[in-house]
Structure formats: C-alpha cells, structure tokens
C-alpha positions, -999 to +999 in steps of 0.1 A: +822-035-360+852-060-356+862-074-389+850-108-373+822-098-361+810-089-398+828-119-408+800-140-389+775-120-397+776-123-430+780-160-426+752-162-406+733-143-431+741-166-460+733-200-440+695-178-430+693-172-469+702-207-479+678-228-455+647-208-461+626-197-491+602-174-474+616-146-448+585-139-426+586-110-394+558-118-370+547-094-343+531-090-314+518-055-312+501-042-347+516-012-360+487+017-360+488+051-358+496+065-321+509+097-302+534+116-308+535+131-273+530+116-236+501+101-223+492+099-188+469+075-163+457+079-134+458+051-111+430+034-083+455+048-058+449+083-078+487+078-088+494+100-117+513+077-145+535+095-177+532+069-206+555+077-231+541+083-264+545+062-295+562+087-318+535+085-347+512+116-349+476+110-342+453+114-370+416+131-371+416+131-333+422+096-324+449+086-302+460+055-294+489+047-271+518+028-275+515-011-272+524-018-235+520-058-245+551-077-227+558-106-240+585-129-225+612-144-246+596-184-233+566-169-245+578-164-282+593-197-282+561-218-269+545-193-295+566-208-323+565-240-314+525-236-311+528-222-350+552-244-366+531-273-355+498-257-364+509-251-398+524-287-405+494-299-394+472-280-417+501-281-447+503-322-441+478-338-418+472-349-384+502-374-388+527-349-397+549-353-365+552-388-381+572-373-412+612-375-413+622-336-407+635-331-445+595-335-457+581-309-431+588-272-424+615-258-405+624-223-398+656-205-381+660-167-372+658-142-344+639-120-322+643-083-321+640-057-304+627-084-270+623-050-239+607-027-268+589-032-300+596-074-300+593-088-332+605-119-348+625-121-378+621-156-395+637-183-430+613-208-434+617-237-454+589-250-474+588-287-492+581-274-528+551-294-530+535-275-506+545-235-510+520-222-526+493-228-501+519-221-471+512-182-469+478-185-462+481-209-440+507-193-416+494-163-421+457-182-406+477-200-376+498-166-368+471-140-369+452-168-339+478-156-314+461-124-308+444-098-321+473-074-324+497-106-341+509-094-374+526-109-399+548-104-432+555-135-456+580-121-485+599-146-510+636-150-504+652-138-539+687-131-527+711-127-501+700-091-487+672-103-465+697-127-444+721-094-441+688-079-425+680-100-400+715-110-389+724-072-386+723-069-346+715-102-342+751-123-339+765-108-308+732-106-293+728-144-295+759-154-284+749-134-248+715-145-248+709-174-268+670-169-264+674-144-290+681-173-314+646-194-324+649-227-350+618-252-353+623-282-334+635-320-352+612-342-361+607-366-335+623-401-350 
C-alpha cells in the first residue's frame, strides 16, 4: 500500500470515527452453519449444477448451502434510505423529515464484499437525546428487510473501528463510488 493510499485511509477512518457514535454492519444473508464441501442441483432441464460449498462444516447432519441471495448495489441504497427513514420516524415522529439535519440521524460508511458475502459497514450519528432507545429501534426497522437481515450495533470508543471499515474501502470507492453510502440531507 502506497504511503498515500494509507494516508487517506487513515483519514477517512478518523472523519468515520468522528461523525458517528454507534458503528453498525448490516447483512443480508445470516451467518449459519453450512457445508464445507460442494453441493449440487439438478435442474427442470435435468442439468446437473456444482454449488460451491460455504466453508463451514455441517453440524449433526444438517446442511445448509451457502446464501445465493444477490443483492444489487441500488438495492442496498433504496434499503438504506428505507431504514434511515424508518428509524427517524420511530426515534422522532411522523414530522421528522421536517427537522433541520443536525437534530436527526445520519450515517456514512461502505459496503463490502458487493459479488460475495455483501455486507454493509456503517457510523451513525445519534442526537444524544435519543441514543439509548436507537438500538432497538434499528435493530426493529433492519431485521423487517428480510428474514435472513442481520445486524450488529456496537458503541464507537475509539479510532480502531474507522481503521476497520476503511481498510479496502478507499480505493474501492474512488472506482465505484456505489461502494460509498451516507444518509441523505434533510430536505430544507
């Protein structure tokens, strides 16, 4: 790694760090026990299929394949937008789209990981006022997506979280700027 490509990186990683005081990591695809060797199907056309294998050992006899759930980039970002306003609703009322932008919630981060195992790594900024009852409720709005949608909500206590997410992330979004997600401005 160039010495300014880990010179943004760990910029980008402070701004994450600063903005937000909750680092969430929303997925689409729960993470449960699989195979460990490949699958196959056999299709109406009698069309034999190899699926590959998810890499985690079955247990007691069950197997379960690996998530084959594609989920397009636009998707995620509709997604998003779909939670951030669900949980400003909830956190401050049907009016909330009303509120100047520094009173609501606002988020910035990435997705990961977008052909494979996508995943979205998240800073979201909370009014103070209203933290405490914010886990619950994004954890609510997020888990309605689907019923494979999982999601971790972890306080931000220092800089190494932002280092996470930014790890891969800064080239990445510079060719595909889809990569990058941030909550929307309040409309004023």
């Amino acid at each position: 790694m160039s010495s300014l490509t880990a010179a943004r990186n760990a910029a980008m990683a402070d701004f994450i760090t600063a903005s937000g005081q909750w680092a969430i990591t929303l997925a689409y695809n729960n993470h449960r026990p699989g195979t460990s060797g490949p699958c196959y199907r056999i299709t109406s056309e009698g069309e034999c299929l190899r699926i590959g294998g998810s890499g985690i050992a079955a247990h007691y006899g069950i197997n379960r394949l690996a998530g084959a759930r594609r989920i397009s980039l636009e998707q995620v970002h509709r997604d998003l937008d779909r939670l951030h306003a669900r949980v400003d609703r909830k956190l401050f009322g049907c009016r909330f789209n009303e509120l100047p932008g520094e009173q609501r919630t606002a988020f910035v981060g990435f997705v990961e990981h977008a052909r494979t195992n996508l995943h979205v790594h998240l800073t979201w900024r909370v009014p103070e006022t209203r933290a405490e009852e914010f886990v619950s409720v994004i954890a609510e709005a997020w888990r309605a997506t689907g019923p494979a949608a999982t999601i971790d909500v972890q306080p931000i206590r220092d800089a190494g979280w932002g280092r996470y997410v930014t790890k891969d992330q800064w080239g990445a979004a510079l060719d595909d700027a889809a990569l990058f997600v941030a909550s929307r401005p309040a409309a004023r």
